[in-house]
Structures are given as C-alpha cells and as structure tokens.
N, C-alpha and C positions, 0 to 999 in steps of 0.2 A: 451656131444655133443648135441649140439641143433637140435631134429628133425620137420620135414615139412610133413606134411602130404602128401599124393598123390593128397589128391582130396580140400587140402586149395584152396580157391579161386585166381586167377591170372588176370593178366589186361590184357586184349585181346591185341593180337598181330596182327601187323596193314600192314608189308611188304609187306603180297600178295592180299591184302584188293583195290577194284577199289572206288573212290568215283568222285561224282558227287557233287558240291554246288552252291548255292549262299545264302549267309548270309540273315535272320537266319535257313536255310534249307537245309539239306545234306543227300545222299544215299550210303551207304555203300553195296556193293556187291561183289560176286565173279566176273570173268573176263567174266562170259558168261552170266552176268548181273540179277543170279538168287539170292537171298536175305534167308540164312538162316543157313547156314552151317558152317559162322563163327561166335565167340561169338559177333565182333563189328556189324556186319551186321544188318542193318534196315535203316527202312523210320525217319528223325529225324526231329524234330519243334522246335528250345528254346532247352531246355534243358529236351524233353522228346522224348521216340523214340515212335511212334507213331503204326508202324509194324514194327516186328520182323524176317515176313515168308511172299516173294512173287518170284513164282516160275513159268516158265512158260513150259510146256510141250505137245508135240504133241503125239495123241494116233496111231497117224503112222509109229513114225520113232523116232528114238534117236535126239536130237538138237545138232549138231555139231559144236563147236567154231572154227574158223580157223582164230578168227582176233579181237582186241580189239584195237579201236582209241580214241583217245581224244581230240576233236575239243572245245579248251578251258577249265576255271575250271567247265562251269554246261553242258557238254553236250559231251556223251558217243553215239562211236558205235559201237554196238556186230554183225560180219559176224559168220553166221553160217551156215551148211550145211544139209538138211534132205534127206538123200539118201535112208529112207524106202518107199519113195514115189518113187524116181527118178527111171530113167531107167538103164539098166545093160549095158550105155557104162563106157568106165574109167574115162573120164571130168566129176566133179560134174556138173549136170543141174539145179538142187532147193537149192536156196539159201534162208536163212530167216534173216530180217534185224532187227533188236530193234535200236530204236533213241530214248535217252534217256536224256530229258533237264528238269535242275531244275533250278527253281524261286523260290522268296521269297514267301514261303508258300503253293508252287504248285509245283506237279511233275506230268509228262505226258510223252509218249512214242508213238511211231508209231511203227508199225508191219509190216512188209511186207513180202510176200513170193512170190519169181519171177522163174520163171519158163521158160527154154528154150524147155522143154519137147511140144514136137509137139501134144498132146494131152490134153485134160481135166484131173485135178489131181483134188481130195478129201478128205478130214481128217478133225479133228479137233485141234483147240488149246486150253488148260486149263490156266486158270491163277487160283491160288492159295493164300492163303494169310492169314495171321492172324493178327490181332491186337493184340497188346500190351500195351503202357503206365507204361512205365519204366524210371522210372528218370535214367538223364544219370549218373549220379555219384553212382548209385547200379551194372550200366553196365562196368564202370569205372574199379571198386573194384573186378570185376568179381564174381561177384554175379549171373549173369544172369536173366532173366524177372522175374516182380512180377507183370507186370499190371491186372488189370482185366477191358480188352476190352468185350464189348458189341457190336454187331452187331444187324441193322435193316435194313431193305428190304423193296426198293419203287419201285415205276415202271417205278423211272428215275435214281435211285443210290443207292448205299451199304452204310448205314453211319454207323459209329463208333463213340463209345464214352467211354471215361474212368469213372470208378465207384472208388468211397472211400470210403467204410462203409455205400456202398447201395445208395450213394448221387453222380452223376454226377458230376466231377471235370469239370474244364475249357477248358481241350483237347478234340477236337474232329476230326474227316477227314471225307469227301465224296468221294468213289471212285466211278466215273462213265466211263463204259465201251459201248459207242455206241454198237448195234447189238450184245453183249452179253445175256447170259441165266444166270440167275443164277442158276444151279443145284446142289448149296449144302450150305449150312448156318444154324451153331449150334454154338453158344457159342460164341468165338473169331476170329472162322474160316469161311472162305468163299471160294467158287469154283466157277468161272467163264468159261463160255464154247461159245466158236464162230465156226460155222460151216462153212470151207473155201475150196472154188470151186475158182480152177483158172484156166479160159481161156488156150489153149494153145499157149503157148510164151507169157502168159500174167502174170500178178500183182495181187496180192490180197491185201488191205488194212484193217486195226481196228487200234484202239487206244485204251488207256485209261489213264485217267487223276485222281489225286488225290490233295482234296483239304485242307490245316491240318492249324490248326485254335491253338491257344489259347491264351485270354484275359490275362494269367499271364504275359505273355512276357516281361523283364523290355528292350529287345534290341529289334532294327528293323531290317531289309534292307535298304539300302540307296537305296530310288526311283530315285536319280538324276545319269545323267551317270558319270561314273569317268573324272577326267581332262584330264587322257591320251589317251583317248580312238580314239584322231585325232594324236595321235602319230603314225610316221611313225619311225618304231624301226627300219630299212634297214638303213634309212638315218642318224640316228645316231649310228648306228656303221662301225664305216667302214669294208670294204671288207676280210682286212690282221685279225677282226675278228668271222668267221661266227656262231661261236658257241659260242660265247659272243649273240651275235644277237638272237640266238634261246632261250638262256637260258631267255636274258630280253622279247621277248613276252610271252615267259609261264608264268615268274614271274609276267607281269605286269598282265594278267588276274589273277591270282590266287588274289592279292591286290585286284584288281577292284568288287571280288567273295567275299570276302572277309571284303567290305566295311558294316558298321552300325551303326544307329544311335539311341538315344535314344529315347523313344515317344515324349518326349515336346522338343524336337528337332532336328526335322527333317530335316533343314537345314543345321548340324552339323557334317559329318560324321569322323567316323575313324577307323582304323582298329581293326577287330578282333583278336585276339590272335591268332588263330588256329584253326583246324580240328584235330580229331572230339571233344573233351572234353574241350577248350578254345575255344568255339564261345561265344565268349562274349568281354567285357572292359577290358584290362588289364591294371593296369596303366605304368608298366614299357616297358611290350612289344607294346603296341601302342605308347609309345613315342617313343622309339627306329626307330621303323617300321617307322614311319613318318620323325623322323632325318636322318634316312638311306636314305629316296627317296627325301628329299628337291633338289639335283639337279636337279627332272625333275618337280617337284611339290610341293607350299609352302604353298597351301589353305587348306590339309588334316591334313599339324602342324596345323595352325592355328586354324582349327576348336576341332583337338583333342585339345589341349590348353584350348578351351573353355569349351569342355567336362567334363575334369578333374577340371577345377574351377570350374564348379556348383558342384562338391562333394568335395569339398577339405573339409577337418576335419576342424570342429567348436569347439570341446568340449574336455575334456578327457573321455574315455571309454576303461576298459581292455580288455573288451571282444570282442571288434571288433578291437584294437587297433588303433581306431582314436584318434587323437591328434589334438590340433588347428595347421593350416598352410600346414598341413599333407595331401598329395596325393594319392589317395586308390594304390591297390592291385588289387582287383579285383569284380563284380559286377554278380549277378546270381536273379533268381526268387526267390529261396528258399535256405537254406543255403545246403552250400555243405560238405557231409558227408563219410569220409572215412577208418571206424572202423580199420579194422585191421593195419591201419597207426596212429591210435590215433588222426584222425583230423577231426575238424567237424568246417567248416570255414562260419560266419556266412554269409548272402546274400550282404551285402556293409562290405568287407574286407578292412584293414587296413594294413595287415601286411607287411609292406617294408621300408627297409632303404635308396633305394636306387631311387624312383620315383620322390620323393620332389626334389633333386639337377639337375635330370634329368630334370624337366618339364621345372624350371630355364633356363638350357640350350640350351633346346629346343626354348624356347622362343627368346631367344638371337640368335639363328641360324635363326629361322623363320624371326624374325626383319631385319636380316642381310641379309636374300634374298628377300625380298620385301613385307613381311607382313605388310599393311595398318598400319600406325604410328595412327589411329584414333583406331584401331582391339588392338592391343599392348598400348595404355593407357589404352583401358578397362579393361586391366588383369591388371594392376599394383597395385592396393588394393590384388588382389590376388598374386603379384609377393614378393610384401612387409611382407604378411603373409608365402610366402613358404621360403625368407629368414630367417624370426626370426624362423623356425622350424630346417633350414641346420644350422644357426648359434647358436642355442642354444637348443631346446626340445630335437632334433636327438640325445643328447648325454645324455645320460640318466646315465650316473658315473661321468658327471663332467671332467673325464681327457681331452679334448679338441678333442676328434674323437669324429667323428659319428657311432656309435653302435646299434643295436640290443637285445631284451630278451624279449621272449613269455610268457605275465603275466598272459594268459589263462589259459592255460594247454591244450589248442585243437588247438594252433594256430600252425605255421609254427615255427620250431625250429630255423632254417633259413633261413635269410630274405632277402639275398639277390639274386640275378638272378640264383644263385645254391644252391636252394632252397631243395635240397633232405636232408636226415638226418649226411649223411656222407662224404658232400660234404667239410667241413672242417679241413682237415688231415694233420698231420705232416708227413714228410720225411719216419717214421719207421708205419705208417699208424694207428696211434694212432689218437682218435679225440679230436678237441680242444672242451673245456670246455668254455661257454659263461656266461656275453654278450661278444660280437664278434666285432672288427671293423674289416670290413673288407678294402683292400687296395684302392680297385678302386673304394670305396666309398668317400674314403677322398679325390682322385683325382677329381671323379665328384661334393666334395662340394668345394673344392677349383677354380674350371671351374667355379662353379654356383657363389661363391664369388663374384671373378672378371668379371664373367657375368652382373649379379647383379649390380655391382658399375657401367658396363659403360650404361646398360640401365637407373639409375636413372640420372645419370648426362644427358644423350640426351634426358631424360624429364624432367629436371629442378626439380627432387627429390632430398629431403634432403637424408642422409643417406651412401653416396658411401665410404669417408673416414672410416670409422669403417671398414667396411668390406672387403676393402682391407688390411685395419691391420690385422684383423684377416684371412684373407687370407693369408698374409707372415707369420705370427705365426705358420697355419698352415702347412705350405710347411718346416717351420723349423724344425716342432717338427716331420712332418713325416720323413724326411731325418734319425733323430737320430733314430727314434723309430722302425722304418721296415724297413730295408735291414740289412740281413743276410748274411752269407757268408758258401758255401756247396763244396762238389765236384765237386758242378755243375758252380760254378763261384759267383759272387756275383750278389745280388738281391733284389728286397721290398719280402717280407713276402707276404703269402697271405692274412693272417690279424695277429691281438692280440687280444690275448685269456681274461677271466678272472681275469688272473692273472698279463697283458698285457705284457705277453712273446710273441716274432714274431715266430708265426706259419712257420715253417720253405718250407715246400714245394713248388716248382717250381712249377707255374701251369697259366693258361692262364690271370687271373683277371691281372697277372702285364703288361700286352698288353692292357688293357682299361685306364693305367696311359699314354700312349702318346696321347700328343695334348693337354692333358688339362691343363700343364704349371707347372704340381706339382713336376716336373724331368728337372735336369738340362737336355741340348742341349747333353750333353756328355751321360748324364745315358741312356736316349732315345737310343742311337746309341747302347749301352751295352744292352738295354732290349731288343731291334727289333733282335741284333746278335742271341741272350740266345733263343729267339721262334721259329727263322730262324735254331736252330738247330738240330741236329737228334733226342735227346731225347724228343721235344715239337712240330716239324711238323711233320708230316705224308708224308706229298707229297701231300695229301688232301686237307689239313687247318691245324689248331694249336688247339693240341692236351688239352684237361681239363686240364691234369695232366702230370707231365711229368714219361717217363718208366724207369728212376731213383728212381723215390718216391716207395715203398716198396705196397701202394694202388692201385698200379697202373693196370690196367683190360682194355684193348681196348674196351670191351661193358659195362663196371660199366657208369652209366647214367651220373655223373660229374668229374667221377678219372678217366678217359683216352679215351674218345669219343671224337670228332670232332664234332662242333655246330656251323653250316655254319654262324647262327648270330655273335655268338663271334668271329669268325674268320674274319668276316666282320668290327665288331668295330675295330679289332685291323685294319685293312687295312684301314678304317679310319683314327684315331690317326696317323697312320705312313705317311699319304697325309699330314695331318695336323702340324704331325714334320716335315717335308718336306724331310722324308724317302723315297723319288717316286722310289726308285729303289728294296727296300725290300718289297712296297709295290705291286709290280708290279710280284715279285716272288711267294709270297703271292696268288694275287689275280687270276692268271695263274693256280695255284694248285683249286682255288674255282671252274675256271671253269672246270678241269681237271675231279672235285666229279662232276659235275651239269652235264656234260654227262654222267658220269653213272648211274644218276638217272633219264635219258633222259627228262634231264633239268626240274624236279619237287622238288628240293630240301626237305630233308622231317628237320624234326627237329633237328634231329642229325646223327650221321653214326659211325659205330665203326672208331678204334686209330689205325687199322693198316698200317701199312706202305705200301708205292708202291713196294716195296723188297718183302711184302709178298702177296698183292694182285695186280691182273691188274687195277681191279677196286672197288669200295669202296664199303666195305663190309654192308650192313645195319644193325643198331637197329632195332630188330622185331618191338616193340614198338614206334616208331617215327611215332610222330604226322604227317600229311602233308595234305593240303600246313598250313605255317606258314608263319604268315604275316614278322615275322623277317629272318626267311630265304627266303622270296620271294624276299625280300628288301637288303639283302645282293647282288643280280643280280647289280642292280644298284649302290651300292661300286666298285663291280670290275671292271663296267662298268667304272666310273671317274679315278681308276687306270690305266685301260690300255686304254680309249682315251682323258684323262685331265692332264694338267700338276699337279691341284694341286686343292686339296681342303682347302679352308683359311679359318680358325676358326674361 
C-alpha cells in the first residue's frame, strides 16, 4: 500500500480564501482582510507573490469582523468592531472600516475608525508585513515561501526587493503608508505604527498603498474599459429572472477583472484563465471564455483571435510541443514547474489537442456575429495554417482522429480540457493507455472542418471542397468508431486508446459533440436524454463522470465534479441543436449552483446531488473567479431569455 506522508506538500485550499483582483494583480486573504495564515494568502504581481504576511492590529482592543462585502472583483469591505476602546453600553459604538481596491500593479486601502462614543478615544493601529518573492508555481505545489525579500527604509516609503544569489531580480514593491512610523524593519519584515485620536462622534482616517513592479511580465492589464461596462444587466434580463440578473453582473465584472494583454499589444485584449494560478493566456480557456460571451460581446473573440495568431506554432519542437498551424496551451514568464507531478511546462506551452479546431471555430462564430470582414481576412494565412494542422499534423498515428502523446516526458500526459492524469477511465476505472483521441475533439475538428470550408468560400479561397470531404469522412468513421453500448444506454466513448479500443465510460465530453454537426439530429436528442439523467446531472450541472463508472468521487477533480464551464458548453451545443427545452433544464440547475456560491462561480464544485445536499457542495481547491465559469453566466443567460442560439 502506497503511503503519503503527513507533511508531503499539498496545494493550498482556496474555499474560505477572500480575494481581490484586477489582472495581472491579486490579494488573497482571510475574511477580516488580514494576509498570512493561509498557505494561498499574499499580495501577488505576474507570477510572483510579492508579500506573504500583512496583518493589521490595534494595541487596544481585539479587531472584530462582523461583515465582509464585495463591491466587484477588485474591491473588498471588512466591518469590524473594537469594543476594547468602546464604552460598556450593549450597541457596538467603534466601528473600524478596511476598503480594499486592487489595480493593475497597485493595491491600496483606507482605514477608518468611527466612533459614536461621546468622548475622545486613543490607541494605536500596527500594520505588519513581510516580503516574500515566491514564484507562484513553488506556492502552487505547496511548497510554501523561498523568497529572499530585502527591505529598505526612506523617509517617504518601505521598498522591497527580491534577491537571487545576492543579485536583485526584476520584482520589486513600494509601500507607502501616509502619517505612519516605521518601528520595526529587519530582514523581510516590517512594522508600521499610526497613532489614532478620534474626536468624539468623529472619524479617524490613514491609508496605505502598495506599488509592485516587474520588467518580466510577458501579460498586462488591459488599460481600455471593457465593452460592457454601459451594460445595463436589469434591462437584459427580465424580471421572472432575478437571480439570472445577479449572477450576470458579478460575472460580468469578474471578465472585465480579468481582462489582459500582451506588451506589444495593447490594443488586443482577452481573457485570463483564472485566479489565482492561471492569470495568464490560455489558449483553450480564452477561446472558450470569448465564445461563451459573443452574445453580448464579439470584439474580445476578435482580438483573442489575434492573440493567438501572433504565437501560433511555426516549427516542430518536442519539448514545448509546438508544431506548425498549432495554437498554444499556455503562456508564463518562466516555465512552470511542478515536481512532485512530474511536470515542468516550458514558458510558451504547446500542449493541446483541442485549441487549433477551437480557434477555427471561434473565428467562424466571431465572423458570424459581426466581426469586421477586413479583422477576419487578416487571420486567414493563419486560418489556412490551423486547418492543415486539424486536418493533418493533429494526428499523429495516421488513423484519421485527432490525437494526442507527450514526447517530453514533463509535458501534460493529457491534453485535453481534462488535463489531470486520470482523467481518462474506463467504466471498471482502469486508465486508458495513449495516444488518446478523445471524442469532442473530433467533434470540434469536424465544426472547425466545415467552419473552415464556409469561411474560405465567403473570401473567395481555394481550398473548401477537400475539407468538407474530409469532414464527411470524418463523421463516418466516428459514428463506427465511438459509440459504445453499457448499462447505461448507448453512447460515443469518451475517446480511443492506443490500441483504438472506445474507452467506454459515460462522462460529460460527449455533451460538447452537440451542435457541432458530428451526431445525427436523433443521436443529439439521445445524448442531451443520457446527461439530463440521474447518473450525469446533479441538479447542479452535468456531472465529469458519471456514478455508474466504478471511478467515480463527487470531489475527484475530472471523474465526478461539476465545472460550471463544461456544463455551459453542453448548454450551448443543445441551443445550437435546437434542444431549448433540455437546455433551459440545464441552465436552471447553473443558476440554482451560482446562488450558492452567491453568484461567484468558482471552477468547479463537488457531484453531489440536490437529494444529498441543499446546496453545492465546494472543491476546496477551485480556482475563482474563472474566466470560463464567469462566461458560463451568459450561456444560461441565452437559454432562459433567447430562443436560440444559431451556429
């Protein structure tokens, strides 16, 4: 029996975790906004955390929480109460306020302590803090800090800076705290002290701001405001739904928080992956994220589109696995490293099957809702190279799927959007043995196929007849090749293995084959039944896996959670097959989780059922906000006030 140590490293757990952002910048705290006591907790820049430890304490009285709000994704407020000051009736009198708003590269707070006490009150407040400079992928891995911060002392700010073998890296921050003392600064640590007299029935105010810096950054913040930001979200949802309405303006800020661009292109933005360990480019979750909110917005496709074509693969290379035509994975300062998972992914990642047919698609939807016809010829050198990649490299055996296999040895074992190690299981929970096709890969090259063919005919390119042939080819050869037949009914596979036997387990990838045309009108109405039922919904969303398959774990991260994005695609596809009625069940259940996560959806959420809970139970672990589950808001938004979304 395989044992675990006590003290092996773990990836911090994120459930009771408060955070504050706007891309590339994020604050992780407890709820009474004090920074140290969980492993995620810190001030973060890019991909490094900057402080580790900022605590704030009065030498009068205990700081009592009685309230934590969130006015948007970058800006936090902590009510608290200090009753060693107040007087001995029963109504608290001294309240103390923390407002706590982050920007790009800046985080700052206001302090207040208000006082109904008919008298003059006095104490002091400490702030606390240490520096760190810890790549976030050592915090990741739960490793916890190895920075070696440096503190200096001016007579207008505290500055920090990170050391490497004695030599000043590229991170640095400024904290300046108006009308503070500094009374204590050794090594990494620092004590800041304000001496506060408040009037009777009067306010006391300080601040303090922090500034964090560094030249590696390969992402920005987007300086431009988002498109939707003259969105009136009341007016597009109607009244019969209120909690549709609440869930799309938290989502819409969390995107808008969310938004970044590269340095030489600043006019380009799109979405981050996530908080806190995907702020950055993804290429599959930014395409998604972008397809998912074309109803209300088609200039962030557009520009992600452009994104991804200035990196689109040029060459062959194993070890980043770039290919020519080939769409990244994903984008970091330095590469990303994570021992005890055996991965060390270099800084321009390659490894995905499933991005290239995506971007294709994307592109054809953006076209289709109003993307400048002059915007969409300029990608078509690039549209022509991600075809010859869906239609020919992506298969790397020759049988006619699009496949997968890590010629690294540090790369992702799998590559597609269930990317974990065990995310590809047979019924009795065995794993399948690769390369891998998986299902709703061959669906989204057969979309991107006939994508493909009608965008080059409406720009007068050669090229459309081929790939519709091979588009019918492949719709033929999948029909023979994956669907299986179980207790559970008949099915696609979730892919074929090495040996191109179909993986036999139930599980959510075959709800990303509607809409895209690879399933006859009949099979669609049979898959939509098969998700819609008790062993693959929850009452939630639709479940990774279904509680048939023998792997099956309501918290196992791909074999039986709920992942508001995938639950989203399929609600998609089923507008798209013109399911409006299963999608509309569907998207009812999304919003059912997005109140209980009082409408912040996190990444995922455990499989169980509304039989066994009232409300959805959380993955400690889930990222939030996530650009594809903020964007999932606006899915269920088209379901329940659109007739239909048309492919």
């Amino acid at each position: 029996m395989h044992e675990i140590r006590a003290d092996a490293p773990r990836q911090p757990l994120l459930d009771s975790a408060v955070v504050a952002l706007r891309a590339p910048t994020q604050v992780w705290s407890d709820r009474d906004g004090s920074i140290g006591s969980q492993p995620v907790d810190g001030i973060y820049h890019g991909d490094v955390r900057h402080l580790d430890r900022l605590v704030l304490t009065c030498d009068d009285s205990d700081i009592e929480v009685i309230g934590l709000s969130r006015d948007g994704a970058d800006r936090i407020i902590v009510e608290a109460l200090l009753r060693g000051i107040d007087d001995v009736g029963a109504d608290p009198r001294v309240r103390l306020v923390r407002e706590r708003t982050v920007s790009p590269g800046h985080v700052e707070e206001r302090i207040r302590v208000i006082s109904r006490v008919r008298h003059a009150l006095g104490t002091s407040l400490r702030l606390r803090a240490r520096a760190d400079f810890s790549s976030l992928d050592r915090i990741k891995a739960g490793q916890g800090s190895n920075g070696s911060g440096v503190l200096e002392f001016s007579a207008s700010d505290v500055s920090g800076r990170a050391t490497s073998g004695g030599a000043p890296s590229r991170a640095s921050f400024h904290l300046t705290a108006p009308g503070a003392q500094v009374v204590d600064l050794a090594g990494d640590e620092m004590e800041l002290s304000w001496t506060v007299r408040v009037d009777p029935l009067g306010t006391w105010e300080a601040s303090w701001s922090l500034s964090l810096d560094d030249d590696s950054l390969v992402v920005h913040g987007a300086a431009t405001p988002s498109p939707w930001d003259a969105i009136d979200v009341a007016a597009l949802t109607p009244a019969a739904h209120p909690r549709l309405g609440s869930w799309m303006r938290g989502a819409l800020d969390d995107l808008a928080a969310l938004r970044m661009t590269l340095p030489d292109a600043p006019q380009d933005p799109f979405y981050a992956a996530g908080a806190p360990w995907f702020f950055t480019l993804f290429g599959r979750d930014s395409i998604w994220a972008a397809r998912l909110t074309l109803p209300i917005d088609a200039s962030i496709a557009a520009s992600t589109l452009r994104v991804l074509a200035r990196l689109q693969g040029r060459t062959r290379d194993d070890a980043t696995a770039q290919e020519p035509g080939k769409i990244m994975h994903e984008l970091r300062s330095t590469a990303l490293e994570l021992p005890h998972e055996g991965l060390r992914l270099p800084p321009l990642y390659y490894g995905t099957v499933d991005a290239t047919p995506l971007w294709v698609c994307l592109l054809h939807d953006a076209w289709r809702a109003g993307m400048p016809e002059s915007e969409v010829r300029a990608l078509l050198p690039a549209l022509q190279a991600a075809l010859h990649w869906v239609t020919g490299t992506g298969d790397s055996d020759g049988d006619g799927f699009l496949d997968y296999v890590d010629r690294s040895g540090r790369g992702l074992s799998n590559q597609g959007w269930k990317d974990s190690g065990d995310s590809i299981q047979w019924r009795d929970g065995t794993l399948a043995e690769g390369p891998i096709a998986l299902c709703e890969v061959q669906g989204y090259a057969y979309e991107a196929a006939m994508s493909g063919a009608r965008l080059l005919d409406a720009f007068d390119q050669e090229g459309s007849a081929p790939l519709r042939a091979w588009a019918a080819d492949l719709k033929e050869r999948f029909a023979g090749a994956f669907w299986v037949t179980t207790p559970e009914g008949t099915y696609p596979a979730i892919a074929l293995d090495a040996q191109k036997r179909p993986v036999d387990s139930l599980t959510s990838n075959v709800g990303h084959l509607l809409g895209t045309g690879i399933l006859s009108a009949g099979d669609e109405v049979r898959v939509a039944d098969l998700l819609l039922g008790t062993t693959m919904s929850s009452g939630f969303g639709i479940r990774t896996l279904s509680t048939a398959a023998d792997g099956y774990w309501p918290l196992s991260y791909h074999g039986g959670t709920v992942w508001p994005h995938d639950t989203a695609i399929i609600v998609h596809g089923m507008l798209r097959a013109g399911l409006l009625d299963h999608a509309r069940r569907v998207a009812e259940a999304m919003v059912d989780a997005a109140e209980g996560f009082d409408y912040r959806m996190p990444e995922l959420f455990s499989g169980d059922s509304t039989r066994q809970a009232s409300a959805p139970v959380p993955y400690p672990a889930a990222c939030r906000p996530q650009a594809w589950s903020a964007a999932a808001a606006v899915t269920a938004w088209s379901a329940l006030t659109q007739e239909r979304v048309h492919p």
